[in-house]
MDTraj code that builds the backbone (N, CA, C; nanometers):
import mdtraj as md
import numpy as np

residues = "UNK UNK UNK UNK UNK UNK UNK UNK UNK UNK UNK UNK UNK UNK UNK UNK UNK UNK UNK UNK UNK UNK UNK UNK UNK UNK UNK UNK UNK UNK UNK UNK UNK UNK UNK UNK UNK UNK UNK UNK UNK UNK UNK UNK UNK UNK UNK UNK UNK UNK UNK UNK UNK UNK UNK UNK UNK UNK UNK UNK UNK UNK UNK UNK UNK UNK UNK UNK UNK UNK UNK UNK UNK UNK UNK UNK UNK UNK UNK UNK UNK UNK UNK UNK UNK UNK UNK UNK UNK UNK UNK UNK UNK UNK UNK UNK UNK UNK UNK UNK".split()
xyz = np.array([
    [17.2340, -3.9029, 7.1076],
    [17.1455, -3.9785, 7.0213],
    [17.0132, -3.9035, 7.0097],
    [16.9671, -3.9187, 6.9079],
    [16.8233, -3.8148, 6.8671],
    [16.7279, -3.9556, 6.8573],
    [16.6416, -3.8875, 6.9786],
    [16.5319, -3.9927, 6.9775],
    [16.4276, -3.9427, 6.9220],
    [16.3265, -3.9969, 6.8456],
    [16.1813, -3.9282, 6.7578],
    [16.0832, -3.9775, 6.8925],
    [16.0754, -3.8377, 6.9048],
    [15.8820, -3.8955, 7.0071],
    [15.7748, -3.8552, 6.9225],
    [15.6485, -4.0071, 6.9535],
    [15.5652, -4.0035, 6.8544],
    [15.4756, -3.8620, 6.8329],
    [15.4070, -3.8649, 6.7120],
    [15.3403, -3.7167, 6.7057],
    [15.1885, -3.7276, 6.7637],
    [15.2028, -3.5685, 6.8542],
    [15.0616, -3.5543, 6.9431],
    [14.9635, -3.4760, 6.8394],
    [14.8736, -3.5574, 6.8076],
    [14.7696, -3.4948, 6.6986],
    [14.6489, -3.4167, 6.8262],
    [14.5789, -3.3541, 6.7819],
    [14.5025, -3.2868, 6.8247],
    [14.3773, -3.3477, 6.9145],
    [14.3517, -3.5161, 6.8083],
    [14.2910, -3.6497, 6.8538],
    [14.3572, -3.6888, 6.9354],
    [14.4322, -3.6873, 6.9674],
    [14.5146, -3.8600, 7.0793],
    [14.4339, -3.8321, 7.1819],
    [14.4525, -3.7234, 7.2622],
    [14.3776, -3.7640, 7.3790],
    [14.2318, -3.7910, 7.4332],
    [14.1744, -3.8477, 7.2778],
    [14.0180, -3.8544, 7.2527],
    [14.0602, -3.9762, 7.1308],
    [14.1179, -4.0719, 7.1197],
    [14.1970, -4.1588, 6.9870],
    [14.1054, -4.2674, 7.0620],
    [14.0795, -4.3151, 7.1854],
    [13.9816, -4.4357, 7.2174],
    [13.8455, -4.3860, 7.2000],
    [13.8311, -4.2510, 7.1973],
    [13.6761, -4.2467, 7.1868],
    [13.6191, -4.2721, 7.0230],
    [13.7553, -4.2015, 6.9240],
    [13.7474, -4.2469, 6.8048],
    [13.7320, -4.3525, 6.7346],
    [13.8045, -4.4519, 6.8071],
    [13.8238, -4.5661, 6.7879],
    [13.6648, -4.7013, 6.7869],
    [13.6081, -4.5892, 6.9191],
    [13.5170, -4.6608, 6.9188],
    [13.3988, -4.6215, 6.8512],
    [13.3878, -4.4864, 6.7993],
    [13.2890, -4.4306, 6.6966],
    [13.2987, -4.4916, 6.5504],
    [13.4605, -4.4969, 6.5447],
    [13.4519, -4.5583, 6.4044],
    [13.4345, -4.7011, 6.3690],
    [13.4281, -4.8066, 6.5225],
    [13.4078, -4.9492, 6.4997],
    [13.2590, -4.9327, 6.4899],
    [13.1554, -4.8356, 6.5685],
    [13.0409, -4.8446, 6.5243],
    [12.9963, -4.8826, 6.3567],
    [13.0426, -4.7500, 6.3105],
    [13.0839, -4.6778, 6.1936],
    [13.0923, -4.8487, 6.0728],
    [13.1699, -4.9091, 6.1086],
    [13.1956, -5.0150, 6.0698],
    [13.1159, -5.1558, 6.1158],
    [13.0726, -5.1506, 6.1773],
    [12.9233, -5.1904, 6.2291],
    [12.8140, -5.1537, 6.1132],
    [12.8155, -5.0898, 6.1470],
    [12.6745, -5.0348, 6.0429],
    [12.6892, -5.0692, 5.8701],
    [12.8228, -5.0063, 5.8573],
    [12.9085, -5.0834, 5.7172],
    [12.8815, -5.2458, 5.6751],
    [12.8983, -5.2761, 5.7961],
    [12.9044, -5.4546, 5.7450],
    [12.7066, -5.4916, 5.7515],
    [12.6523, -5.4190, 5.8179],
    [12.4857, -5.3813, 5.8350],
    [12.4549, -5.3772, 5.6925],
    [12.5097, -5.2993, 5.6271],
    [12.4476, -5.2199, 5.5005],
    [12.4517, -5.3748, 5.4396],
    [12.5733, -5.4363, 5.4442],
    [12.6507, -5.5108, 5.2967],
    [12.4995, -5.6172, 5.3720],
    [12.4587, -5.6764, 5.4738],
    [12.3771, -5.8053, 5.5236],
    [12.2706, -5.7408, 5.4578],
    [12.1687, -5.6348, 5.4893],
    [12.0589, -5.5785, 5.4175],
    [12.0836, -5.5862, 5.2810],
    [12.1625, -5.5659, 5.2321],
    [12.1245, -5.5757, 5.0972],
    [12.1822, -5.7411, 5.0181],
    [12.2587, -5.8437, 5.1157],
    [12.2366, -5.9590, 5.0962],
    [12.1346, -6.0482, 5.0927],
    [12.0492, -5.9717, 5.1966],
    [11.9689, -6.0361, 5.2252],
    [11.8078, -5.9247, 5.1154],
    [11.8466, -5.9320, 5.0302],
    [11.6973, -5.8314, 4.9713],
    [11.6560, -5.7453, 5.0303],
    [11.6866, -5.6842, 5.1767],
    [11.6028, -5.5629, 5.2394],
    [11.4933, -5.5220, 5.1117],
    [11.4163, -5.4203, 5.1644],
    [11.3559, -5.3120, 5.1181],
    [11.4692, -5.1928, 5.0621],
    [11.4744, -5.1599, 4.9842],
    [11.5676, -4.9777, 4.9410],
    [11.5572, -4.9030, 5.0490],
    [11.4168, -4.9016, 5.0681],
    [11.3656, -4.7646, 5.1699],
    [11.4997, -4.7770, 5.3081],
    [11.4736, -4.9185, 5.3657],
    [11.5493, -4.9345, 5.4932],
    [11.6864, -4.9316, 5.4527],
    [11.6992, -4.9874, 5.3441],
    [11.8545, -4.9917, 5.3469],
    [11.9624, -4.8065, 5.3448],
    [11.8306, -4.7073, 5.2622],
    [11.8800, -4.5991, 5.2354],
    [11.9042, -4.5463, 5.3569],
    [11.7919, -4.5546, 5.4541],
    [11.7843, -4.4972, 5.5847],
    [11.8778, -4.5716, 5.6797],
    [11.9660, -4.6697, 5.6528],
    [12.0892, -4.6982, 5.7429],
    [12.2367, -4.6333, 5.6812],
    [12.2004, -4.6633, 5.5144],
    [12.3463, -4.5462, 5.4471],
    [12.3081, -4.4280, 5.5103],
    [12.2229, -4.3494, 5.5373],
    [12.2030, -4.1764, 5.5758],
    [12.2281, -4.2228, 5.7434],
    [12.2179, -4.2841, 5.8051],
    [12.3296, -4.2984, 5.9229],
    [12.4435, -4.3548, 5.9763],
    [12.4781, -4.4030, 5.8739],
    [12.6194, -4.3809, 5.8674],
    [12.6660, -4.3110, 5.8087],
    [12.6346, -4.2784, 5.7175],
    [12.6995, -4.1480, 5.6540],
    [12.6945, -4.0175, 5.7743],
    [12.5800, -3.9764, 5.8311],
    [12.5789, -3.8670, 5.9660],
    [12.6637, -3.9366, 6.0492],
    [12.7036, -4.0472, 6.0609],
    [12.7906, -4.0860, 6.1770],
    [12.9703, -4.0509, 6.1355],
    [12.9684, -4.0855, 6.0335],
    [13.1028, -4.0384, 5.9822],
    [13.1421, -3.8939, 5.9501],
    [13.0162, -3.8183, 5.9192],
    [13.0173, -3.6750, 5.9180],
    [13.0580, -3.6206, 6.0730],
    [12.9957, -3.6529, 6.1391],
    [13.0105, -3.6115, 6.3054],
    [13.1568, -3.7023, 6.3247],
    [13.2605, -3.8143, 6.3300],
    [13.3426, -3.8103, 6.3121],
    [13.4160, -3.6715, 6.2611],
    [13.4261, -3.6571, 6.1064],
    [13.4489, -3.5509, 6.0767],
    [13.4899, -3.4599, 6.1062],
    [13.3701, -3.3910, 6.1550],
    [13.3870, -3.2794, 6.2022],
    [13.4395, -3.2302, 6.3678],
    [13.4102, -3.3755, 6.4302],
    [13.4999, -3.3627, 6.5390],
    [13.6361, -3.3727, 6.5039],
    [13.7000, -3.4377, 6.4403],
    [13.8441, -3.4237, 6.3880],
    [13.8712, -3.3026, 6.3552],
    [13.8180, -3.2029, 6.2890],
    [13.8261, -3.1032, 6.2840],
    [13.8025, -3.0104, 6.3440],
    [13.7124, -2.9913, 6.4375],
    [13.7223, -2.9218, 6.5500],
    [13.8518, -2.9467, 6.6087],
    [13.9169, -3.0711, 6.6192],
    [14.0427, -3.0999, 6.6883],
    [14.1556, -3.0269, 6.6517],
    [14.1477, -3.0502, 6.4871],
    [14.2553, -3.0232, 6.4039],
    [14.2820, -2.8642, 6.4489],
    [14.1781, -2.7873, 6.4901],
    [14.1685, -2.5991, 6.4491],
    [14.2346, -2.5913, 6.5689],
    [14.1593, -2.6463, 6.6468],
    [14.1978, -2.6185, 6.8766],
    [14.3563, -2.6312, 6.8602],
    [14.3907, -2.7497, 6.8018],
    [14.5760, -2.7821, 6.8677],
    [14.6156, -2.7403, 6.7501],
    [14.6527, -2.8338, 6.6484],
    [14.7184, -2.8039, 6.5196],
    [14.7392, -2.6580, 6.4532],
    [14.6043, -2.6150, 6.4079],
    [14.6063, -2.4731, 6.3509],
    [14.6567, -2.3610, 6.4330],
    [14.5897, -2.3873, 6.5909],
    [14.6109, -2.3016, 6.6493],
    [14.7436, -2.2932, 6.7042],
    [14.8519, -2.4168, 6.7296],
    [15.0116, -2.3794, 6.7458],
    [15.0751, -2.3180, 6.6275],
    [15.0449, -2.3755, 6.4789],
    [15.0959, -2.3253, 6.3778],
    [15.0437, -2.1608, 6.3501],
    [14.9193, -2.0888, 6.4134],
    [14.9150, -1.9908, 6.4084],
    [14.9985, -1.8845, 6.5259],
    [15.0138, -1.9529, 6.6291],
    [15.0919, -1.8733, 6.7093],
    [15.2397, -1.8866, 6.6458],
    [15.2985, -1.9983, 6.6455],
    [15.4162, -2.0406, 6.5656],
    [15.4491, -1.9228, 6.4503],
    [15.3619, -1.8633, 6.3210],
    [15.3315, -1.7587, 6.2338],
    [15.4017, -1.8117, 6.1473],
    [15.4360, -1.7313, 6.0259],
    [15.5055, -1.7346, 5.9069],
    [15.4459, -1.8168, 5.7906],
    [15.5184, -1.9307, 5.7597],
    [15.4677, -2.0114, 5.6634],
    [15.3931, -2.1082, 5.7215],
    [15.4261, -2.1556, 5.8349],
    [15.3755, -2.2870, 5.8842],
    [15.1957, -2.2587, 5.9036],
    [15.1843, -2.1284, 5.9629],
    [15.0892, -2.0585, 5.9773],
    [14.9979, -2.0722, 5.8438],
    [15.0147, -1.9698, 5.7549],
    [14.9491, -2.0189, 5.6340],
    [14.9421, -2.1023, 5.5622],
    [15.0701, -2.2161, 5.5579],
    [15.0002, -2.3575, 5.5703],
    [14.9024, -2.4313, 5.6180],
    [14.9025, -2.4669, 5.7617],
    [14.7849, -2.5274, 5.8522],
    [14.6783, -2.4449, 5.8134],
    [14.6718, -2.3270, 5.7753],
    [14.5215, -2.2764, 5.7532],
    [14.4742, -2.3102, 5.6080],
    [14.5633, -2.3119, 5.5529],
    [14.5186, -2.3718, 5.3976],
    [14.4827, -2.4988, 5.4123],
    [14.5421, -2.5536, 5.4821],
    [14.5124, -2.7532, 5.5147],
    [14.4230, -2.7142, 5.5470],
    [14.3943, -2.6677, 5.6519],
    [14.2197, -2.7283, 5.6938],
    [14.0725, -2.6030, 5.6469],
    [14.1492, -2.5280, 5.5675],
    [14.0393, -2.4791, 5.4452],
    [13.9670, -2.5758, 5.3753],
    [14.1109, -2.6422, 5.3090],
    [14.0746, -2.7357, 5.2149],
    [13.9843, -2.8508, 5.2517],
    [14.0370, -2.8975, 5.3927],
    [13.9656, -2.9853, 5.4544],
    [13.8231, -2.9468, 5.4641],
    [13.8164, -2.8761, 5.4839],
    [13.6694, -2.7914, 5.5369],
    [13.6175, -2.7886, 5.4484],
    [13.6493, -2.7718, 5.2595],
    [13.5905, -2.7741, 5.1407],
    [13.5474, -2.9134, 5.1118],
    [13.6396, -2.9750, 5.1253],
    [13.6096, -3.1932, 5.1002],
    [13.4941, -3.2029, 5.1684],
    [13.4816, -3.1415, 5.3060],
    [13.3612, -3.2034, 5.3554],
    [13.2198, -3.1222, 5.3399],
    [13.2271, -3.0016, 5.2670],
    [13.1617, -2.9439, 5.2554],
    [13.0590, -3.0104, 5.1138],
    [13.1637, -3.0491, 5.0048],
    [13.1529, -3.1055, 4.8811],
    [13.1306, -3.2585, 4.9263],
    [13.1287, -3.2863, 5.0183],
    [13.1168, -3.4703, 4.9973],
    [12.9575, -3.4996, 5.0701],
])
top = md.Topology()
chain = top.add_chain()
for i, resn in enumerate(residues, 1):
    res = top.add_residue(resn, chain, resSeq=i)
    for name in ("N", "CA", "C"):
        top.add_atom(name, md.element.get_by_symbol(name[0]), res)
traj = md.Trajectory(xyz[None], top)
């Protein structure tokens, strides 16, 4: 019988620390929507979007630091196509966040 074991992303063994960056993350989200229910000022409200937005960037880019360490780097030892695949994935990746 062929059993599927689940897939080890580069995150899992850092997936609770994520977990809890991104409930911040979502914290601050439901922050934004009360400030601006409530009339805030622009000024304050801009200066809580520009941290969450840096909070999700640093997400980000820790995912990606992750992604290069395990992912890229088995598919580069691995070689061939898989190889220049994973490096095109997280080119691209690296462009989205460059552009966003």
């Amino acid at each position: 019988m062929n059993e599927r074991r689940p897939a080890v992303h580069g995150y899992s063994s850092h997936k609770d620390d994520y977990v809890k960056r991104l409930s911040r993350v979502e914290g601050q989200i439901r922050g934004l929507s009360r400030m601006v229910e409530q009339d805030q000022y622009c000024i304050d409200i801009l200066t809580q979007v520009s941290a969450a937005t840096k909070a999700l960037q640093s997400v980000a880019i820790k995912l990606l630091e992750e992604h290069m360490a395990h992912c890229v780097a088995e598919a580069v030892a691995e070689g061939g196509d898989t190889a220049t695949a994973k490096v095109k994935e997280a080119s691209d990746a690296i462009a989205r966040l460059i552009r966003s």
